[in-house]
N, C-alpha and C positions, 0 to 999 in steps of 0.2 A: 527665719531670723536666727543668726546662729546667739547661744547660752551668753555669750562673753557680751553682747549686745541689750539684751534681756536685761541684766544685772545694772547698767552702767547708773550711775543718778543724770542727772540732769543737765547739770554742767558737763560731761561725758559726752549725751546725746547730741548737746548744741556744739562740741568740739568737732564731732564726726560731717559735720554740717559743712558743703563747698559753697556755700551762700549762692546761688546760681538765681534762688528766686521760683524758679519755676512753680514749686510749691503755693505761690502766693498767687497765680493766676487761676479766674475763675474755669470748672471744670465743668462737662455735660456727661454725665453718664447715659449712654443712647444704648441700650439693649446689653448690657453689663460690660458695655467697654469702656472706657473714660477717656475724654476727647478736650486739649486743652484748647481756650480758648484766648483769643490777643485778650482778656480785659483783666486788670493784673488788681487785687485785693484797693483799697483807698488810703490803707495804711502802708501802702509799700512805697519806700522811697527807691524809686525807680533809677537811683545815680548810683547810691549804697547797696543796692536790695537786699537792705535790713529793713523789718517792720521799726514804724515809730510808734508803735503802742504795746510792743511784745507782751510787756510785763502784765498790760491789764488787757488783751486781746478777748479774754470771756465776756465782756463786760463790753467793752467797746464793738466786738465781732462775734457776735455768738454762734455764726457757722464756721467760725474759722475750724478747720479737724485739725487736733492734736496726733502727735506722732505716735501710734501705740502698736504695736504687733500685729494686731488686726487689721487699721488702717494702712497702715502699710505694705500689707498685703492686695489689699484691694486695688491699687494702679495707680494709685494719687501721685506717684514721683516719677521722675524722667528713670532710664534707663542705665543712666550713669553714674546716679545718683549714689554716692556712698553707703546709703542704708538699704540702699538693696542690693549692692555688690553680689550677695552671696546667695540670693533667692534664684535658683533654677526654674524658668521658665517664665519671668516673675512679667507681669501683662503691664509693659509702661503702655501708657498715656500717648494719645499721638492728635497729631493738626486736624479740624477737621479734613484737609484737601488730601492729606497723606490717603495714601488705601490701607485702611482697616479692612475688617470683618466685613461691613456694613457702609459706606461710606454716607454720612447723614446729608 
């Protein structure tokens, strides 16, 4: 994650954001690769795909993962995704049906 990202506050991070959603669908981590899956968060307005509980999401979701450097390192985002634009080799997330590593 490049310095200029690191720094941003928070209103920053949510601007970098293409609302695509993807993020908000549930995930299987199968032998350290992360495999999305069709069933999308219960907070996600699936027309919008903005959450309707962003603000209190700890509370209401408490697995939902927060955006942090680390996590997003780990494959939780699509490939296209803005925040990982600049991560070299960076391991998106794929369908189960796609050929992975592993295909579950």
């Amino acid at each position: 994650m490049n310095k200029q990202k690191t720094q941003n506050t928070q209103k920053d991070w949510e601007s970098i954001c293409s609302k695509c959603a993807q993020c908000c669908y549930e995930k299987i981590d199968f032998e350290g690769h992360i495999y999305y899956t069709e069933i999308p968060c219960e907070f996600l307005d699936l027309e919008t795909k903005l959450c309707r509980v962003y603000a209190d999401r700890d509370t209401k979701r408490p697995g939902c993962v927060h955006l942090t450097d680390e996590n997003i390192k780990k494959g939780f985002l699509p490939a296209d995704c803005p925040y990982v634009a600049d991560i070299e080799g960076y391991p998106a997330p794929s369908m189960p049906d796609d050929d992975g590593p592993d295909d579950c």
